[in-house]
C-alpha positions as a Markdown table, in Angstrom:
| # | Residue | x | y | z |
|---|---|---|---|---|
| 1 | Unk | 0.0 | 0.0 | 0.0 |
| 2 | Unk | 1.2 | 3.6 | -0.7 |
| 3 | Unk | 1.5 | 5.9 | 2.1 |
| 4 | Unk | -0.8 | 9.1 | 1.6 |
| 5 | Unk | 1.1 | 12.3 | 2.7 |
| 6 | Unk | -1.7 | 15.0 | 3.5 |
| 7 | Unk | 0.8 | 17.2 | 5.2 |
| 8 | Unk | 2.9 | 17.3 | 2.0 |
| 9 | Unk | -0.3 | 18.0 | -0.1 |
| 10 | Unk | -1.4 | 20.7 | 1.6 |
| 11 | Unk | 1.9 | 22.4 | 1.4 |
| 12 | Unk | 2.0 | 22.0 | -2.1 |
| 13 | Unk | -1.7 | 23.3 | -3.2 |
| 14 | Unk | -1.1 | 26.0 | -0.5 |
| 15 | Unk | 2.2 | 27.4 | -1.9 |
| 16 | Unk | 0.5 | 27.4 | -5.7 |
| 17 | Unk | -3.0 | 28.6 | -4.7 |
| 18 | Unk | -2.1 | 32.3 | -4.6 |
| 19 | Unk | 0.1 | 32.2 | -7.5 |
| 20 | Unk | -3.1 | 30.7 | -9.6 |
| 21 | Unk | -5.6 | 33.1 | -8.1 |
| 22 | Unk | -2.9 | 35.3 | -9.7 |
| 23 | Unk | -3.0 | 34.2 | -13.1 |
| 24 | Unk | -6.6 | 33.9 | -13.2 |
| 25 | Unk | -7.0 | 37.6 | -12.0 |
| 26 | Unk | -4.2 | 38.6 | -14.8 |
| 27 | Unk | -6.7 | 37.3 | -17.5 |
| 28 | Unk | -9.6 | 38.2 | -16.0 |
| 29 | Unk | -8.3 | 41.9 | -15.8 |
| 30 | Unk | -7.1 | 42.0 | -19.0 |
| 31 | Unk | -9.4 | 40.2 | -21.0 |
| 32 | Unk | -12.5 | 41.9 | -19.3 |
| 33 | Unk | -10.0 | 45.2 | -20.4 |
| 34 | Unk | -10.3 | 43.7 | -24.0 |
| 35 | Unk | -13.9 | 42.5 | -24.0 |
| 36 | Unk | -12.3 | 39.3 | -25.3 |
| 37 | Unk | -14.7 | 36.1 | -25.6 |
| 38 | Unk | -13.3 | 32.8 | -26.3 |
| 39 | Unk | -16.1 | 31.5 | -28.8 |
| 40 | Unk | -16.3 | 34.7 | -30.5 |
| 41 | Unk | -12.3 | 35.6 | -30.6 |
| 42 | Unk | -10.6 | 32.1 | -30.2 |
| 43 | Unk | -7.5 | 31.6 | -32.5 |
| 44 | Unk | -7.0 | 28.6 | -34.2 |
| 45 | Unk | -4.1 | 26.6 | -32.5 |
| 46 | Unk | -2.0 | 26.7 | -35.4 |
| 47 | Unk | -2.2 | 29.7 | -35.9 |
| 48 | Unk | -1.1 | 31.0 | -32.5 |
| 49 | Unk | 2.4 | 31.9 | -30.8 |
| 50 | Unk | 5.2 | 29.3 | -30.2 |
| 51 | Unk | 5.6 | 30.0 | -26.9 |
| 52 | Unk | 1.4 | 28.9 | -26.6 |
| 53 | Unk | 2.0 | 26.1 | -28.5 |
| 54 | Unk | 4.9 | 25.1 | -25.6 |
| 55 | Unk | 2.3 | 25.8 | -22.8 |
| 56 | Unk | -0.2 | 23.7 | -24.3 |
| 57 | Unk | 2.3 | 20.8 | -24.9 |
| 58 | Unk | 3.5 | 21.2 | -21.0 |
| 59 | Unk | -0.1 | 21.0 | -20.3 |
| 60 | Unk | -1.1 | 17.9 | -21.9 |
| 61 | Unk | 2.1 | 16.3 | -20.3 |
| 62 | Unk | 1.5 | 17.6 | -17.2 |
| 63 | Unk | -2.9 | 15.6 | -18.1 |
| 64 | Unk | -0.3 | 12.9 | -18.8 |
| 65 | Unk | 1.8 | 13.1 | -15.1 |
| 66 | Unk | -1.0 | 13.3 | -12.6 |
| 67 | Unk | -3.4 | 10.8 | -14.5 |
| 68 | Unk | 0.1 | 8.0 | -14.1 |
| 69 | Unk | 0.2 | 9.4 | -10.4 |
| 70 | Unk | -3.3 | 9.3 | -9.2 |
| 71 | Unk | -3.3 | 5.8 | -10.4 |
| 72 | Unk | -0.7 | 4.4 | -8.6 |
| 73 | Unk | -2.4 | 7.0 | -5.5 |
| 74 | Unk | 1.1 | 8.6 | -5.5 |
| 75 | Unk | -1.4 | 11.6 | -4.8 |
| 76 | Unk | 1.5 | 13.5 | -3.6 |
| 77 | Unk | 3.7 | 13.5 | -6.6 |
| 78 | Unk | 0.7 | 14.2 | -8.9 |
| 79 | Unk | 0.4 | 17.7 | -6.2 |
| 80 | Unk | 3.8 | 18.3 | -7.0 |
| 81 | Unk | 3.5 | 18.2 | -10.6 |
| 82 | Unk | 0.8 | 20.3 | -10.9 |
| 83 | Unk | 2.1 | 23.4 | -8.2 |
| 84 | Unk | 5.6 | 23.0 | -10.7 |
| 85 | Unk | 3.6 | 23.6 | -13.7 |
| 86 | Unk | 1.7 | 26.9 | -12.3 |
| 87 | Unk | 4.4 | 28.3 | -10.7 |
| 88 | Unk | 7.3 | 27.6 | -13.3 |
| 89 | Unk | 5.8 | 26.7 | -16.5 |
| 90 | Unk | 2.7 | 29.2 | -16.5 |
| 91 | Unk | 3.6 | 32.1 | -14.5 |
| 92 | Unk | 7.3 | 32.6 | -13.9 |
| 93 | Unk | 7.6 | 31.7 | -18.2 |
| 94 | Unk | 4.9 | 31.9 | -20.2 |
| 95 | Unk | 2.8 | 34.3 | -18.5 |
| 96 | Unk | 6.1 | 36.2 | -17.7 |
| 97 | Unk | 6.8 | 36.3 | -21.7 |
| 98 | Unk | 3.2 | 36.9 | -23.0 |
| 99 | Unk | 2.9 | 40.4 | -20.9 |
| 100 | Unk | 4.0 | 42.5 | -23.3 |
| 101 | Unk | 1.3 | 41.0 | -25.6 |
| 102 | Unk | -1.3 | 42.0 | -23.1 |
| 103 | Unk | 0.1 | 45.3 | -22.4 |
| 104 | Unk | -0.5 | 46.4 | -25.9 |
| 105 | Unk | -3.3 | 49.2 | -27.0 |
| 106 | Unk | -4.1 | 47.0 | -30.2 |
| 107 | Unk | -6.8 | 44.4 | -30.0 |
| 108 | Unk | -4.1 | 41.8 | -32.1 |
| 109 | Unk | -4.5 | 38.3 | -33.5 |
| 110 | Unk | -1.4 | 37.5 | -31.3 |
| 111 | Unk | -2.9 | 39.1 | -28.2 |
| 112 | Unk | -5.9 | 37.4 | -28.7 |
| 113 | Unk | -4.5 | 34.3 | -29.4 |
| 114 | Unk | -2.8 | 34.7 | -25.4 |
| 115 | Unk | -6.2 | 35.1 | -24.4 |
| 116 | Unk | -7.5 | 31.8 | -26.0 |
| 117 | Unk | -4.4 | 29.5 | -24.6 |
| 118 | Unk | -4.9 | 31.5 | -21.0 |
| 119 | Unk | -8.7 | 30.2 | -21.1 |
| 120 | Unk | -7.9 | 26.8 | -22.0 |
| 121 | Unk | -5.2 | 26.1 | -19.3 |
| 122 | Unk | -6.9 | 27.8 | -16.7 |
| 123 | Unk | -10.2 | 26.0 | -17.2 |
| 124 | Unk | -8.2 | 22.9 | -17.6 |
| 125 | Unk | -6.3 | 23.3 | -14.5 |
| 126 | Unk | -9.7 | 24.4 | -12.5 |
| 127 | Unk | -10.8 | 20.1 | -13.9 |
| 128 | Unk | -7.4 | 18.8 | -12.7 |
| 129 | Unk | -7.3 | 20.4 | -9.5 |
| 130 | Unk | -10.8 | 20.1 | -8.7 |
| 131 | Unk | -10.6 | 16.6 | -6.7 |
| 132 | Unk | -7.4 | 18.7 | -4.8 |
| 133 | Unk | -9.0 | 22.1 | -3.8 |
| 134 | Unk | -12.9 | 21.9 | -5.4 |
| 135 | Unk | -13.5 | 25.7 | -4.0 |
| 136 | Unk | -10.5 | 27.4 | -5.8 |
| 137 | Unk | -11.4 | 25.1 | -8.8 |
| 138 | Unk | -15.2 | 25.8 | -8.4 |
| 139 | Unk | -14.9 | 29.4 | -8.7 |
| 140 | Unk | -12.2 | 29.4 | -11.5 |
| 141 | Unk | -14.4 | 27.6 | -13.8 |
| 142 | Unk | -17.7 | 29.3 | -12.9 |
| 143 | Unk | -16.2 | 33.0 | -13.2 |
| 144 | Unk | -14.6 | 31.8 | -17.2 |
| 145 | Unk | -17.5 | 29.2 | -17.9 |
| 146 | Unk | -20.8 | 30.8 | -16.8 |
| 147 | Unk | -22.2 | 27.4 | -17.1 |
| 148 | Unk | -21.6 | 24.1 | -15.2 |
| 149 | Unk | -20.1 | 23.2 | -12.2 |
| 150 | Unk | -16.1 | 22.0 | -12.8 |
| 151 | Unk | -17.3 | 18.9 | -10.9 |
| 152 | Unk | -19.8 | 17.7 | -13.6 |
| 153 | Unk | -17.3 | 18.2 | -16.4 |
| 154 | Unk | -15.2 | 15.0 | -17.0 |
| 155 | Unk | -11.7 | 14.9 | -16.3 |
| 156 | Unk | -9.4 | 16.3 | -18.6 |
| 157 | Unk | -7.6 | 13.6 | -20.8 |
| 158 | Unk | -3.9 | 14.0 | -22.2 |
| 159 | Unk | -4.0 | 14.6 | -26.4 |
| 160 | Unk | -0.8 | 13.6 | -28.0 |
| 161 | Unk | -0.8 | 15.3 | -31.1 |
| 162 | Unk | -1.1 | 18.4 | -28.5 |
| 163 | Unk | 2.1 | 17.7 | -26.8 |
| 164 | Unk | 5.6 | 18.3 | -28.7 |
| 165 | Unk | 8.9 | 16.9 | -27.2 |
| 166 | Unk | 11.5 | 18.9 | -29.3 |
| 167 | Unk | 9.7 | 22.4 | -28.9 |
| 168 | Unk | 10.1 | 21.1 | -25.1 |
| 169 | Unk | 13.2 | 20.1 | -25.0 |
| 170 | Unk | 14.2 | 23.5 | -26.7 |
| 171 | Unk | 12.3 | 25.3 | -24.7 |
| 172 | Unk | 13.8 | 23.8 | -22.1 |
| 173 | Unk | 17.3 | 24.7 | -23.2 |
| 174 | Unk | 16.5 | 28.7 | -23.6 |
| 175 | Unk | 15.2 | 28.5 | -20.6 |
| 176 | Unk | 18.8 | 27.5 | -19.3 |
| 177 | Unk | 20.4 | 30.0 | -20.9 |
| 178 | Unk | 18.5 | 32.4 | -19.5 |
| 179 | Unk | 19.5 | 31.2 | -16.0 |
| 180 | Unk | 23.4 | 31.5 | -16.9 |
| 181 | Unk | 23.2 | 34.5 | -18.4 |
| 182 | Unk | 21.4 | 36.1 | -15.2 |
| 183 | Unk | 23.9 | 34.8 | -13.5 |
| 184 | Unk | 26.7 | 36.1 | -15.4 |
| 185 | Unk | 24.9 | 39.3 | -14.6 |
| 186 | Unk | 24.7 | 39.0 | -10.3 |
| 187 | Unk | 28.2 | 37.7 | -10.8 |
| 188 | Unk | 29.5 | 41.0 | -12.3 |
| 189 | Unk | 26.7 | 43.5 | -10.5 |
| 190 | Unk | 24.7 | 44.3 | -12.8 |
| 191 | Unk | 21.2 | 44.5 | -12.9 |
| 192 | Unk | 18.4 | 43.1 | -14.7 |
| 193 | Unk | 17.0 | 46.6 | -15.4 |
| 194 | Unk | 20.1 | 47.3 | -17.1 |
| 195 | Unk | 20.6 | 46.5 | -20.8 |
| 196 | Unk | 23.4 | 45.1 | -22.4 |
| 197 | Unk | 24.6 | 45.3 | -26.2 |
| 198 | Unk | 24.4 | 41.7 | -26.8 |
| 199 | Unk | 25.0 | 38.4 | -26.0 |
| 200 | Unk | 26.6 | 35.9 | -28.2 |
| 201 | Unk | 25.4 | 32.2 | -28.5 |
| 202 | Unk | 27.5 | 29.3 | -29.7 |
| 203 | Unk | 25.3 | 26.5 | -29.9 |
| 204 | Unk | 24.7 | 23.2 | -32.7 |
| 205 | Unk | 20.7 | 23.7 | -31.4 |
| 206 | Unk | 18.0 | 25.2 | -33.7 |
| 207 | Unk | 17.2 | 28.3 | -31.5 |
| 208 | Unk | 16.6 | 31.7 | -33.4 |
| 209 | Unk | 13.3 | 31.1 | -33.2 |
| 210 | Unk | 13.4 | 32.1 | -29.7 |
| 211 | Unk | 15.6 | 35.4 | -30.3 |
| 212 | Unk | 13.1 | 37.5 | -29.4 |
| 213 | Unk | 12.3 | 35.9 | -26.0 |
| 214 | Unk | 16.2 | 35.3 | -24.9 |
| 215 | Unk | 16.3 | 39.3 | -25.6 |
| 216 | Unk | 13.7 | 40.2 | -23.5 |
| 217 | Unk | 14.5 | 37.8 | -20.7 |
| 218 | Unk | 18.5 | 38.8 | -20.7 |
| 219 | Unk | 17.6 | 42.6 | -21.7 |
| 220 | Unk | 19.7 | 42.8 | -24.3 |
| 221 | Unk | 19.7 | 44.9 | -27.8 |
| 222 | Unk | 20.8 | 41.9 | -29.6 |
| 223 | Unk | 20.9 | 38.2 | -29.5 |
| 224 | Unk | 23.7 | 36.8 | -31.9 |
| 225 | Unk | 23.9 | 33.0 | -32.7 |
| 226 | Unk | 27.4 | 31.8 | -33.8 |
| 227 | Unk | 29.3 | 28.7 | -34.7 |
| 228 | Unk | 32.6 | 29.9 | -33.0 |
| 229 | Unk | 33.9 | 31.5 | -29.8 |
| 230 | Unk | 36.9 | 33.8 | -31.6 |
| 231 | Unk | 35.0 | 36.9 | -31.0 |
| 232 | Unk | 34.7 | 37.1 | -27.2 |
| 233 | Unk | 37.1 | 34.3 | -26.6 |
| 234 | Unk | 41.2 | 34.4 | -26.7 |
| 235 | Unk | 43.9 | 32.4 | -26.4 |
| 236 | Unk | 47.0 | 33.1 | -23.7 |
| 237 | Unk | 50.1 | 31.4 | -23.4 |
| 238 | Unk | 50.5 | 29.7 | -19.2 |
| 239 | Unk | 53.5 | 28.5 | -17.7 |
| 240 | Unk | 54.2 | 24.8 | -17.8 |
| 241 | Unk | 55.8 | 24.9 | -14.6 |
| 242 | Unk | 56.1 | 21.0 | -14.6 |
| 243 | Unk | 58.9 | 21.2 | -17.4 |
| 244 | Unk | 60.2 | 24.6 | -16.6 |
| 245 | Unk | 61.8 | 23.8 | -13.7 |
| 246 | Unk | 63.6 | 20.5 | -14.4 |
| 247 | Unk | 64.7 | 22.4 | -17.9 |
| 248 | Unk | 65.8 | 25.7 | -16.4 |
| 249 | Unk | 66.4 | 25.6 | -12.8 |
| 250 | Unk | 67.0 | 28.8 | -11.1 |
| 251 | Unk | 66.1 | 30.7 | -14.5 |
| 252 | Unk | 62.5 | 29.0 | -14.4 |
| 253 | Unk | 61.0 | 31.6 | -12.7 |
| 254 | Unk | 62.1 | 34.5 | -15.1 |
| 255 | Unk | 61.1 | 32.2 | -17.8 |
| 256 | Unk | 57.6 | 32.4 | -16.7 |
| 257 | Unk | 57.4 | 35.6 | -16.5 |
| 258 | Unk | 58.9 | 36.3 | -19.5 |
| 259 | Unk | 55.7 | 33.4 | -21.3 |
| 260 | Unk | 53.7 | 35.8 | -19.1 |
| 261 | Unk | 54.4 | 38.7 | -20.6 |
| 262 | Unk | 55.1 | 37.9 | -24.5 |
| 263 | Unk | 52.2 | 35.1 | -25.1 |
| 264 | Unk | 51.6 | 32.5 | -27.0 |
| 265 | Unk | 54.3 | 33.6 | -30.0 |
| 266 | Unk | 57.2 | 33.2 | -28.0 |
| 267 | Unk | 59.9 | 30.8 | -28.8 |
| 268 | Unk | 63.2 | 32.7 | -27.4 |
| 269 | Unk | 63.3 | 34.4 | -23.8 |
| 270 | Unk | 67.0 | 36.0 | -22.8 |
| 271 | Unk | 67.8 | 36.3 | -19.5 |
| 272 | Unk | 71.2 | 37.8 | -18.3 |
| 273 | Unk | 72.4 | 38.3 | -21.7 |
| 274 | Unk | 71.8 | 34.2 | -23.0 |
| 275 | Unk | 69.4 | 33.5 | -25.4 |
| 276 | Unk | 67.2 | 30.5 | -24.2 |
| 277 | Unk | 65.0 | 28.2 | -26.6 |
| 278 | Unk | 61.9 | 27.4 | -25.9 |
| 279 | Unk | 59.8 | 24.8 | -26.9 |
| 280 | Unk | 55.7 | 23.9 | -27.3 |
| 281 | Unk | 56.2 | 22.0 | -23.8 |
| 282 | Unk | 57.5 | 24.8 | -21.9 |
| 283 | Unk | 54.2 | 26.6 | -22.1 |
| 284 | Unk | 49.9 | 25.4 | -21.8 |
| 285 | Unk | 47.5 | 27.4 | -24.1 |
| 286 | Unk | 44.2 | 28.2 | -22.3 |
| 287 | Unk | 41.4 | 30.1 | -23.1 |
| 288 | Unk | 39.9 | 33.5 | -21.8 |
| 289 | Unk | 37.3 | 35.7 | -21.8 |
| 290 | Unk | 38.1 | 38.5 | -24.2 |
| 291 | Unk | 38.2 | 41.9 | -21.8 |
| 292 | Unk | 34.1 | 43.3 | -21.4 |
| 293 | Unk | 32.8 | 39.8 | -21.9 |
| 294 | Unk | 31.1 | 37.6 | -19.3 |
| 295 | Unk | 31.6 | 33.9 | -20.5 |
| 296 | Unk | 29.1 | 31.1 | -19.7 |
| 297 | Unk | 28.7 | 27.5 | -20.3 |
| 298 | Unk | 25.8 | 25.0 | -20.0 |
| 299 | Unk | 24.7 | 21.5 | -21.4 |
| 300 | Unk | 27.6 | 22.3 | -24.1 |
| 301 | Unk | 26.4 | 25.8 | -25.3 |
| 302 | Unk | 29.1 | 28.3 | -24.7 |
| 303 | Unk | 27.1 | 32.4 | -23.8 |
| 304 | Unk | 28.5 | 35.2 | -23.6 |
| 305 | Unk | 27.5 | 38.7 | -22.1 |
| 306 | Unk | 29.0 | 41.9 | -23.9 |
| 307 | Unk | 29.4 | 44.0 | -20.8 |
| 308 | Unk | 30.3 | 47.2 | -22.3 |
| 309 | Unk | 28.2 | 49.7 | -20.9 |
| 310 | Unk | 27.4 | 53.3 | -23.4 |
| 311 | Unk | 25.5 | 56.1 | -22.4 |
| 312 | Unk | 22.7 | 55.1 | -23.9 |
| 313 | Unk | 22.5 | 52.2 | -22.8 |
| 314 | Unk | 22.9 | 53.5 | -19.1 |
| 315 | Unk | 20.3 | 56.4 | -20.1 |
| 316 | Unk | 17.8 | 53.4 | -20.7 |
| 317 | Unk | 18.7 | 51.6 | -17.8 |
| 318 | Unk | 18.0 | 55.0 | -15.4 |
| 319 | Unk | 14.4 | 55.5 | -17.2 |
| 320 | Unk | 13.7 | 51.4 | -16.2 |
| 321 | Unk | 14.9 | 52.5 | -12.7 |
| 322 | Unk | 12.8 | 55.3 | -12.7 |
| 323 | Unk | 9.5 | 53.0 | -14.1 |
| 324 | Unk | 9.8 | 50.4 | -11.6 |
| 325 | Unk | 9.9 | 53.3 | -8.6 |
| 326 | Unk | 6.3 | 54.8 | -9.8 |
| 327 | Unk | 5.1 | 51.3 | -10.4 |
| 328 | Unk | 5.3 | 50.5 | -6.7 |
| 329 | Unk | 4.4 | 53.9 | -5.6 |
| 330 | Unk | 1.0 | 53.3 | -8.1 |
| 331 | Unk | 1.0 | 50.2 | -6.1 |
| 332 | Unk | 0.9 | 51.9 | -2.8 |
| 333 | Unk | -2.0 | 54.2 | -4.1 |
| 334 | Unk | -4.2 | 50.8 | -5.1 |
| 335 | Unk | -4.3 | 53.0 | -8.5 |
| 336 | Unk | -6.5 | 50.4 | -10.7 |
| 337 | Unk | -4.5 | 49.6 | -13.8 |
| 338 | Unk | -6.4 | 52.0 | -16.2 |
| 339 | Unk | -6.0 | 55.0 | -14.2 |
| 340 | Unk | -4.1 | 57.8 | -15.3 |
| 341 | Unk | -1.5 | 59.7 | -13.8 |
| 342 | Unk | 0.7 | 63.0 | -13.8 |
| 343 | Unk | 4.2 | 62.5 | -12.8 |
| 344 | Unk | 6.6 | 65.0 | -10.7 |
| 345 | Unk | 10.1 | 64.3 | -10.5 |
| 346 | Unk | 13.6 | 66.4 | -9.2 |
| 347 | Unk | 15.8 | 65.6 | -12.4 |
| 348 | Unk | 16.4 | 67.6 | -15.4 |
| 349 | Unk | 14.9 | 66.5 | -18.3 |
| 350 | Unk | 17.7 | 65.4 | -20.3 |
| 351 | Unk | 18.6 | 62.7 | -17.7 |
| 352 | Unk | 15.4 | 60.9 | -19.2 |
| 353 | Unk | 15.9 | 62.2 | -22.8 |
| 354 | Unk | 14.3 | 59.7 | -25.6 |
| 355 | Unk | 13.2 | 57.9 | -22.8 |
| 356 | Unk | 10.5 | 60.1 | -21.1 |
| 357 | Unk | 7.7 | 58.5 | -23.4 |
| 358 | Unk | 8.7 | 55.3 | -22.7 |
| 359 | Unk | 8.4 | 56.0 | -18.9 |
| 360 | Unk | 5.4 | 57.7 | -19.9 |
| 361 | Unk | 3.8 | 54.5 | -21.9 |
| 362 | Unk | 5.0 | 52.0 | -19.2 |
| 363 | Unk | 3.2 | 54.1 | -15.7 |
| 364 | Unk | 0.4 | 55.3 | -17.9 |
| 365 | Unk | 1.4 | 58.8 | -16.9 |
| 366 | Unk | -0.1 | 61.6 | -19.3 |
| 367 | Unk | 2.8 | 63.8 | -17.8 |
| 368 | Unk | 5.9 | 64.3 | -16.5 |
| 369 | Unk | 7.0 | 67.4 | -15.1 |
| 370 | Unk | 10.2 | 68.5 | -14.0 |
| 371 | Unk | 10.8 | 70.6 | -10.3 |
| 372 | Unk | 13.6 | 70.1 | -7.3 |
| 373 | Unk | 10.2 | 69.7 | -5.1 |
| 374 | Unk | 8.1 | 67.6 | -6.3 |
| 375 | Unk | 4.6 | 67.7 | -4.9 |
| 376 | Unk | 1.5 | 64.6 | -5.2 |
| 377 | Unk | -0.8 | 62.7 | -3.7 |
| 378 | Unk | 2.0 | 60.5 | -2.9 |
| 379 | Unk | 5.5 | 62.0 | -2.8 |
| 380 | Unk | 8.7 | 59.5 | -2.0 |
| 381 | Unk | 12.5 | 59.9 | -2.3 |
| 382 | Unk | 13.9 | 56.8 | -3.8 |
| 383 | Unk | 17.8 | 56.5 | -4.0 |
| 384 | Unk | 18.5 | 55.2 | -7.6 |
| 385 | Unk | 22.0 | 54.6 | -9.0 |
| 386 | Unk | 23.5 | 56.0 | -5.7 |
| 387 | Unk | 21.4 | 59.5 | -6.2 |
| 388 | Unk | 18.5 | 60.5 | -4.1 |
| 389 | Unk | 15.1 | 61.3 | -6.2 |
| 390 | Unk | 12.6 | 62.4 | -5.3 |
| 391 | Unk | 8.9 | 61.6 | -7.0 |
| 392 | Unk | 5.4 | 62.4 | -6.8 |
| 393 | Unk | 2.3 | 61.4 | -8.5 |
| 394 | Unk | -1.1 | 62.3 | -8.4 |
| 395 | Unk | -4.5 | 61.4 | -9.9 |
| 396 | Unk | -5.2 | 62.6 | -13.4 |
C-alpha cells in the first residue's frame, strides 16, 4: 500500500493557490479590459504563438503526469507536478513572456490568441485540481465558464498530437540559458534593469526562433547566434611549470614571466644576456574571456554577455529604474490599472531624454513634469544609482 502524505499535499496546493488566483485575476483583468470572448475571438491553435504552442504541450504532459500518479495513488507527486507547472511553466515563463502581448493598446491576433491559450489552461487546471482544492477550482471555472459546475465536467484527458517533445526540449534549453546569463549578470553586478549590447550564443541547437524571448528575458539589444567563440574568446600562453623547472632551474621563474608577458608567439626568452629556446612543452594554451565579456557555459552551449556599458544604454537603464519606482508607488495608491496619472520628479529633463515617453507608456502617466520639489498625492525619495530622487504622483 502507498503511504498518503496530506501534510505534503497541503503544502504543495497551498504554496500554488495564490500564485493561480494570480493568473486567473491577470486574464480576467485584461481580457475583461479587451472585452475578449473565447467562442467569438478564439485563434485557431495553429495559428497561434510558439511559446502557446509550448504551454499547451507542458499542459497535456503535465494531463499525462498526474493521471500516471493518481493511479498508482502517489497523490503527492501528482500535487507536486501540478504546483511545478503553475508556478514555473505558467507564470514565472509563459505568463512572464506573453505580458507584453497583453500590455499592448491594439486588439491583435497574437494578443488574442494569449487570451484563448490563457482560457484553456486555466479552465483545464480548475478540472485537474478540482478533486485537490474543489472551491479554488469551483470558482475558477464558474467566473470563465458561466455554465456548469467543474465537478460535472469530465476529467481532462492527455492529447498527443497536443504535446511536442522537441519544442520542449528546446524550450527547455532557452530556458537554461536564461539562468546563466542572469547569472553572469549577479556575478558581475549588474542588474536586470540594465541593458546590455548583446549576448553571443554558440550553440549546434536550432534556437533563433526564440531570439526575441532570450532578448527580452537577458535585456539585451541583440541576441547573436554563432558557430565559433573567436570573437569574445582568446587564447593566452600559461607556464608549464612542470617542465620549466627540471629544464631551467633557477632561470624557471624568469622564464615564466617572460611566457607571461610575450604570449603565446614566444619561442626565445634571454635572461642575463643568454638567449634561451623554448619549446611547445615549456608553455599550456588556455582560453579567456576577451576583456568586457562575461563567459558562460551550460549542457555544451558556450554564452557570452558583452558587458560594455554606453551612455545610452545607461540612459535606458536610469528610465527602467525610474518605471519600476512609480510602479510600486502606483501600487501603494491601489491606483486600478487603467487609471491615469501626472508625474513630478527632481531631475532635469535630459537625464530621461528619448526615454521620457517610454516612462510615460509604461506608468500610464499623461505627464511628467520636471521641479527640485516635487509635490502629489504621494510623494517619496527613492535612491536610484547611488542619487537621491525624489517623486510624486497624483490622480489625473
Amino acid at each position: 500500500p502507498k503511504r498518503f502524505y496530506e501534510k505534503v499535499v497541503k503544502d504543495v496546493m497551498s504554496k500554488f493557490l495564490l500564485t493561480l488566483w494570480n493568473v486567473f485575476s491577470y486574464y480576467e483583468t485584461y481580457a475583461r479590459l479587451d472585452d475578449f470572448d473565447y467562442g467569438r475571438d478564439a485563434v485557431k491553435c495553429e495559428e497561434r504563438e510558439l511559446i502557446d504552442k509550448w504551454i499547451l504541450s507542458r499542459l497535456h504532459n503535465l494531463i499525462k503526469n498526474v493521471e500516471e500518479k493518481m493511479e498508482v495513488f502517489e497523490v503527492h507527486k501528482a500535487a507536486r507536478a501540478i504546483e511545478e507547472f503553475v508556478i514555473e511553466d505558467l507564470s514565472n515563463w509563459y505568463l512572464r513572456n506573453s505580458r507584453k502581448r497583453f500590455w499592448s493598446e491594439e486588439r491583435s491576433k497574437e494578443k488574442m490568441a494569449g487570451y484563448s491559450t490563457l482560457y484553456e489552461v486555466l479552465t483545464t487546471v480548475a478540472k485537474i485540481i478540482a478533486p485537490f482544492t474543489p472551491f479554488i477550482a469551483e470558482k475558477i471555472y464558474l467566473e470563465m465558464e458561466k455554465g456548469e459546475s467543474v465537478h460535472l465536467c469530465d476529467y481532462p484527458e492527455s492529447s498527443k498530437e497536443m504535446i511536442n517533445e522537441e519544442l520542449e526540449e528546446r524550450m527547455e534549453t532557452v530556458r537554461k540559458i536564461v539562468e546563466e546569463a542572469r547569472a553572469l549578470r549577479a556575478k558581475h553586478g549588474i542588474k536586470l534593469r540594465r541593458p546590455l549590447k548583446e549576448i553571443i550564443i554558440v550553440a549546434d541547437k536550432n534556437l533563433e526562433e526564440f531570439a526575441g524571448l532570450i532578448k527580452d528575458e537577458i535585456n539585451v539589444k541583440n541576441v547573436v547566434f554563432a558557430t565559433e567563440d573567436n570573437q569574445f574568446m582568446e587564447e593566452v600562453a600559461k607556464p608549464n611549470y612542470a617542465k620549466l623547472g627540471p629544464k631551467f632551474k633557477e632561470k624557471a621563474r624568469q622564464v615564466a614571466e617572460a611566457i607571461e608577458k610575450a604570449g603565446k608567439e614566444i619561442r626565445k626568452v634571454e635572461i642575463d644576456g643568454k638567449e634561451y629556446e623554448l619549446s611547445e612543452e615549456d608553455f599550456i594554451i588556455e582560453k579567456k574571456a576577451k576583456e568586457g565579456y562575461a563567459v558562460g557555459s551550460v549542457d555544451g552551449i558556450t554564452i557570452a554577455l558583452n558587458l560594455v556599458q554606453t551612455p545610452e544604454l545607461i540612459a535606458e537603464g536610469f528610465a527602467r529604474e525610474i518605471v519600476r519606482r512609480i510602479q510600486e508607488m502606483r501600487k501603494e495608491m491601489n491606483l486600478e490599472m487603467e487609471e491615469r496619472i501626472v508625474v513630478e520628479i527632481d531631475i532635469d529633463k535630459e537625464k530621461l531624454g528619448e526615454w521620457e515617453n517610454y516612462v510615460k507608456n509604461e506608468t500610464r502617466s499623461d505627464e511628467i513634469i520636471y521641479k527640485r520639489q516635487p509635490e502629489g498625492e504621494h510623494v517619496k525619495e527613492w535612491e536610484i544609482e547611488g542619487e537621491k530622487i525624489n517623486i510624486g504622483i497624483r490622480r489625473k
